[in-house]
MARNULO-681077 format. One record per residue (C-alpha): residue number from 1; chain; z, x, y; residue in one letter. Coordinates in Angstrom, 1 decimal, padded with zeros to 4 digits. Last residue first. Layout:
% MARNULO-681077
+-----+---+--------+--------+--------+---+
|   k | c |      z |      x |      y | r |
+-----+---+--------+--------+--------+---+
| NUM | A |      Z |      X |      Y | A |
...
+-----+---+--------+--------+--------+---+
This chain:
% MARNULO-681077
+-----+---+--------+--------+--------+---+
|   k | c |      z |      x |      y | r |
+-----+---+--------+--------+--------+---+
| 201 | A |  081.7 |  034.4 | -033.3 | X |
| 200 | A |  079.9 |  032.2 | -035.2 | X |
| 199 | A |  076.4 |  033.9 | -035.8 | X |
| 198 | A |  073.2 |  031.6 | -035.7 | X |
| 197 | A |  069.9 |  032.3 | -037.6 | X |
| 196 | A |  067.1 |  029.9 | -036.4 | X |
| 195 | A |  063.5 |  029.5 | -037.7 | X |
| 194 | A |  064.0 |  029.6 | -041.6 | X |
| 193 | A |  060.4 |  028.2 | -042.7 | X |
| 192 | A |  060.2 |  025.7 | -045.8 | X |
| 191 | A |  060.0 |  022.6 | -043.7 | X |
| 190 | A |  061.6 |  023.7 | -040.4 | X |
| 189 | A |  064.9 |  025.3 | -041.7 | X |
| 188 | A |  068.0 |  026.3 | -039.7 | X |
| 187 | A |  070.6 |  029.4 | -040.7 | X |
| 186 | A |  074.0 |  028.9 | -039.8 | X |
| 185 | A |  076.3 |  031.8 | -040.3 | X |
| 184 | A |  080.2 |  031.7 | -040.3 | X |
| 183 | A |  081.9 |  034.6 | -039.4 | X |
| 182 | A |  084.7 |  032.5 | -037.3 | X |
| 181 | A |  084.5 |  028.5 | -038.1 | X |
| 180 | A |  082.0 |  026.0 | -038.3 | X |
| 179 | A |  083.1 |  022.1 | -038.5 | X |
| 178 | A |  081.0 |  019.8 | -040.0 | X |
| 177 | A |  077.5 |  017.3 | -039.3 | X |
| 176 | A |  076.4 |  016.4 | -042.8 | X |
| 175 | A |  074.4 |  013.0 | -041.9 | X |
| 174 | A |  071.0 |  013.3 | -039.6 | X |
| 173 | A |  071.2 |  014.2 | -035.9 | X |
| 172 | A |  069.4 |  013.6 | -032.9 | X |
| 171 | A |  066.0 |  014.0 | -031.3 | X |
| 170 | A |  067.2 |  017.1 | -028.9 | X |
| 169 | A |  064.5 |  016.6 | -025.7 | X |
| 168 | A |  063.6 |  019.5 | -023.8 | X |
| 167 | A |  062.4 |  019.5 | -020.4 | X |
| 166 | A |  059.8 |  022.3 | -020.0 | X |
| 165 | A |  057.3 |  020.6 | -017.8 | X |
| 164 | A |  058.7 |  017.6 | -016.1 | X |
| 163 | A |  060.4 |  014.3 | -017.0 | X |
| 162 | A |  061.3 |  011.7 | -014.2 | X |
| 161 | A |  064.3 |  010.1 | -016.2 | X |
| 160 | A |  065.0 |  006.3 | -016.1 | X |
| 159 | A |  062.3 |  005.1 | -017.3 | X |
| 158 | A |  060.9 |  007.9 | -018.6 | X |
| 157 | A |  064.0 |  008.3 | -020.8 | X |
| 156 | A |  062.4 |  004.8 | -023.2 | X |
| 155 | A |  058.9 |  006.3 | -023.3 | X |
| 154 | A |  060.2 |  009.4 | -024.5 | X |
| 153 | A |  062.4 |  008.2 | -026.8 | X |
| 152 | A |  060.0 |  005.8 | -028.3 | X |
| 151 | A |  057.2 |  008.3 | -028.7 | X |
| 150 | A |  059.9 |  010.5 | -030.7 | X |
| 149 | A |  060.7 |  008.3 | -032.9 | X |
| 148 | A |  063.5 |  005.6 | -032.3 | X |
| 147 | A |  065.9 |  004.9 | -035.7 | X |
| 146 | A |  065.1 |  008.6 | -036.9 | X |
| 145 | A |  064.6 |  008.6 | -040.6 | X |
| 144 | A |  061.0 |  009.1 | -040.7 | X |
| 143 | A |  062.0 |  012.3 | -039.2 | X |
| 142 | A |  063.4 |  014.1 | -042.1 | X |
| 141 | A |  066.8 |  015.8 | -042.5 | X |
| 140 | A |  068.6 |  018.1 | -045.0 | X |
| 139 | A |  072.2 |  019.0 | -043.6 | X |
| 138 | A |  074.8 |  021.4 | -045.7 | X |
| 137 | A |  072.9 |  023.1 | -047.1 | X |
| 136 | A |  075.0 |  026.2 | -049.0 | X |
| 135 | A |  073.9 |  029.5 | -047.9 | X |
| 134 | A |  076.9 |  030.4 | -045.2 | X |
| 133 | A |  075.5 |  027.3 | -043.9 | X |
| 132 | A |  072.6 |  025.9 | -044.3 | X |
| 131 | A |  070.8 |  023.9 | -041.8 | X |
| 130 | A |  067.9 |  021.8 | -043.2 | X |
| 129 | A |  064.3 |  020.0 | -041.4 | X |
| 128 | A |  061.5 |  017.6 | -043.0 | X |
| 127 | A |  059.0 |  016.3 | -040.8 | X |
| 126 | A |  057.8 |  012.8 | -042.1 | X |
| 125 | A |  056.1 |  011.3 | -039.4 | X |
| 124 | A |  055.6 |  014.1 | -037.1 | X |
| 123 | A |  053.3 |  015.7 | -039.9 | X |
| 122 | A |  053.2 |  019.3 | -038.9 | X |
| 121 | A |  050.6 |  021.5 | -037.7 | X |
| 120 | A |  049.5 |  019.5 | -035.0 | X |
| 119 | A |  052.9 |  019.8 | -033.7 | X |
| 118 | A |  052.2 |  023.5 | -032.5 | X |
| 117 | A |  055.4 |  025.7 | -032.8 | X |
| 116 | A |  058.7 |  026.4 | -030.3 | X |
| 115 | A |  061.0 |  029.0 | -030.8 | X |
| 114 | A |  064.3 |  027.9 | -032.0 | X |
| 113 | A |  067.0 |  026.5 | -029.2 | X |
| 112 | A |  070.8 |  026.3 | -029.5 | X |
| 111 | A |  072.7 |  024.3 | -027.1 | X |
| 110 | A |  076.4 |  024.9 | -026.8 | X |
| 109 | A |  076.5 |  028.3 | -025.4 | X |
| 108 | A |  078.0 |  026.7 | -022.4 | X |
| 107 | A |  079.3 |  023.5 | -022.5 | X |
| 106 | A |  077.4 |  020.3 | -022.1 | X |
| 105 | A |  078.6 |  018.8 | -025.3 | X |
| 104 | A |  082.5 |  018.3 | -025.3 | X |
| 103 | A |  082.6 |  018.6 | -021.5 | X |
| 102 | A |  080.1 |  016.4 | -021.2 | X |
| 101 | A |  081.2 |  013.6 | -023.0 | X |
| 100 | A |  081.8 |  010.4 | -020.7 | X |
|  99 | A |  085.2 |  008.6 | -020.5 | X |
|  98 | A |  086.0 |  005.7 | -022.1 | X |
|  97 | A |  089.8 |  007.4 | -022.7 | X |
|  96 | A |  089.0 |  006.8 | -026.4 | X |
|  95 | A |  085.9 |  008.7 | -025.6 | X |
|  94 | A |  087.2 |  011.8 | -023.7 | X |
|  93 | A |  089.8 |  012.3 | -027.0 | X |
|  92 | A |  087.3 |  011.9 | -029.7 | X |
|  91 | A |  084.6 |  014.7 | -027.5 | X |
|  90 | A |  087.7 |  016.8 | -026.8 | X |
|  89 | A |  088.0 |  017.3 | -030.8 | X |
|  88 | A |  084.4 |  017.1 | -031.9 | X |
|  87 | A |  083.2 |  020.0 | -030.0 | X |
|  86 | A |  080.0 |  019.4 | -030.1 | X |
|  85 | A |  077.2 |  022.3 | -031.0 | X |
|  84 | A |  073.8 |  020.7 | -030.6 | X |
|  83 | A |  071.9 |  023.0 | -033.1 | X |
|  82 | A |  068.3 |  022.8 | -032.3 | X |
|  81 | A |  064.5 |  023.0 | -033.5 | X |
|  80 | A |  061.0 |  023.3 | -032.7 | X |
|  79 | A |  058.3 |  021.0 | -031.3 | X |
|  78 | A |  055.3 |  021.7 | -029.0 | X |
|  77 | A |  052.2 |  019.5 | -027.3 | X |
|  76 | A |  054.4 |  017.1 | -025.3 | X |
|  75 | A |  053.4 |  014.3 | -023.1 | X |
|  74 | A |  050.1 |  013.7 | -024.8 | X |
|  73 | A |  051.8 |  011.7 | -027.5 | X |
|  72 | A |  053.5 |  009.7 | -025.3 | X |
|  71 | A |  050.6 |  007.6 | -024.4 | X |
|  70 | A |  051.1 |  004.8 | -026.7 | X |
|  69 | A |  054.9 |  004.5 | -025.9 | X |
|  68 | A |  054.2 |  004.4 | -022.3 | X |
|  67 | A |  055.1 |  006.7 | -019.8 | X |
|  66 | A |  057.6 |  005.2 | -016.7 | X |
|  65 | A |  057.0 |  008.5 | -015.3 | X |
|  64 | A |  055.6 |  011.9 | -015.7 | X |
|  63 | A |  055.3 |  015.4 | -016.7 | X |
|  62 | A |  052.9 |  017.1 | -019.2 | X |
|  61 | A |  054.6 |  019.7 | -021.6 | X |
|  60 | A |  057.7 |  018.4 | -022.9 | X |
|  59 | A |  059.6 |  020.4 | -025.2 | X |
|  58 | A |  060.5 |  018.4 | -028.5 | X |
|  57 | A |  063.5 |  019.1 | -030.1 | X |
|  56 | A |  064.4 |  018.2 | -034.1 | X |
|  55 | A |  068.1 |  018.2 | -034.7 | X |
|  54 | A |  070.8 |  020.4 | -036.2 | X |
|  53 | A |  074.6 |  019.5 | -035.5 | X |
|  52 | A |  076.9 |  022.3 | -035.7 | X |
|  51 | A |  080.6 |  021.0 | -035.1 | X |
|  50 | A |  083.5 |  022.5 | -032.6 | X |
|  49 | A |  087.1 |  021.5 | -034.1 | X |
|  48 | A |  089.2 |  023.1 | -032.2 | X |
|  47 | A |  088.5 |  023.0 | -029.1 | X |
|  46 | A |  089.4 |  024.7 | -025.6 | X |
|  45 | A |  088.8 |  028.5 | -025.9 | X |
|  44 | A |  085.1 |  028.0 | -026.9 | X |
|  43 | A |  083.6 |  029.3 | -030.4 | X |
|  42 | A |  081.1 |  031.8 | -029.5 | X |
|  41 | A |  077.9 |  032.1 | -030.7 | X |
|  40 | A |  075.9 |  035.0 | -031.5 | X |
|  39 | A |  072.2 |  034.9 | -032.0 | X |
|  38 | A |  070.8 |  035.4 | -028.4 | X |
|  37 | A |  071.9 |  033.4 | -025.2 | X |
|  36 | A |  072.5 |  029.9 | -025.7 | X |
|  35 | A |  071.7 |  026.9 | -023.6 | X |
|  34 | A |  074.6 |  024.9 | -022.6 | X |
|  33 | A |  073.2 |  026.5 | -018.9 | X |
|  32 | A |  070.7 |  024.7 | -018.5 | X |
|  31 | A |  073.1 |  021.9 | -018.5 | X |
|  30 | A |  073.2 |  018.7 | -021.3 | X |
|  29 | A |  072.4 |  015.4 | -020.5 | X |
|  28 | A |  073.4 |  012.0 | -022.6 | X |
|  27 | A |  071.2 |  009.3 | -024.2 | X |
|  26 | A |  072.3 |  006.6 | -026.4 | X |
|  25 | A |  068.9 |  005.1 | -027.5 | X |
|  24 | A |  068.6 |  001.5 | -027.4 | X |
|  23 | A |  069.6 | -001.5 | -030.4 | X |
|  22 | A |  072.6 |  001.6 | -031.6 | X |
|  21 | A |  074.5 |  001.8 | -035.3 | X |
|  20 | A |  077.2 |  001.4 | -034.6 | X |
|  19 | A |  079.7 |  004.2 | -034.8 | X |
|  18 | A |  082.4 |  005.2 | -037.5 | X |
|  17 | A |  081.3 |  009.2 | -037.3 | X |
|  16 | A |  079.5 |  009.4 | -040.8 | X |
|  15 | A |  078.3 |  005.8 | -039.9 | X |
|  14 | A |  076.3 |  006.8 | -036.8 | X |
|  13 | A |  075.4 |  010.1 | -039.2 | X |
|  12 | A |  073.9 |  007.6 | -041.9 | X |
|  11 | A |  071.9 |  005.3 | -039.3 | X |
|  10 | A |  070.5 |  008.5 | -037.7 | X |
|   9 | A |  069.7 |  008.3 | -033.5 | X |
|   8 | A |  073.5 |  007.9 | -033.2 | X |
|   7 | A |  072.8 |  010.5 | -030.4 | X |
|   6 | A |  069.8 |  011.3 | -028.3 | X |
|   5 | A |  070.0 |  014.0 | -026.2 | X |
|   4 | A |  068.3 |  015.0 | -022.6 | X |
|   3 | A |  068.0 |  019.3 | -021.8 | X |
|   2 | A |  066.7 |  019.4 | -018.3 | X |
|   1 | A |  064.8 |  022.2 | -016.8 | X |
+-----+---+--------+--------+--------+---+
């Protein structure tokens, strides 16, 4: 299983962060094993400054290859939600070195997945999503704002990417990414339905 994530894939957070805003997807990879165990996460030994980052994820449930844009759609049947913890410190210092991320987002623990639900129940066009934390929201999303949709992603990593069953695909980022600190408690929203309750440890 691979877990593939778009960044900069919300004008506002690109600028939030002083990047431009992107003409292709910025992709990078995350392990199997960033994926968190349970309800408890751990802040890491070597940062910081680790930030939550809530984003829409799509699980893929028909492989394939070079897949077009218009076909996309039957390439996934399932979408939930995501924190993509970063931590922001070694990420600033790997990329002024012009050196690739992983360590500050491929660590594990660092990819928090909801359960999944049927996308036919949701408009994909205007999907409205919210972290809160310690009960103050702190990022309110909605899909419409993604620069590439999902359809483009998908048909943009197939091109480089053979994609499989179960891949997961972390959308991106709106505005109001921020630091989380011991006995915090993140709390993710899927329209009007609380689907993830995170513990910082």
């Amino acid at each position: 299983m691979k877990i593939i994530c778009i960044g900069r894939n919300y004008s506002e957070h690109a600028k939030e962060l002083g990047n431009a805003i992107p003409d292709k997807p910025v992709i990078f990879m995350k392990p199997d094993t960033a994926v968190l165990k349970g309800n408890d996460f751990y802040i890491p030994e070597f940062s910081n400054d680790v930030h939550y980052e809530l984003e829409v994820v799509v699980k893929i449930s028909k492989g394939g290859k070079y897949i077009q844009k218009e076909s996309a759609n039957k390439h996934y049947e399932e979408i939930g939600l995501g924190i993509d913890f970063t931590a922001r410190d070694l990420q600033s210092d790997l990329k002024s070195k012009g050196l690739p991320w992983e360590l500050a987002k491929g660590f594990d623990g660092s990819a928090v997945v909801s359960s999944f639900f049927k996308k036919e129940n949701y408009n994909l066009e205007s999907l409205n999503f919210s972290l809160l934390k310690n009960k103050e929201k702190v990022q309110q999303g909605n899909s419409k704002d993604m620069i590439f949709g999902i359809d483009d992603i998908i048909a943009f990593v197939s091109q480089y990417f053979t994609l499989r069953v179960g891949d997961l695909i972390f959308t991106g980022t709106p505005e109001g990414v921020g630091k989380v600190s011991e006995n915090d408690v993140l709390e993710a929203y899927l329209e009007d339905e609380k689907i993830l309750d995170i513990r910082i440890m």
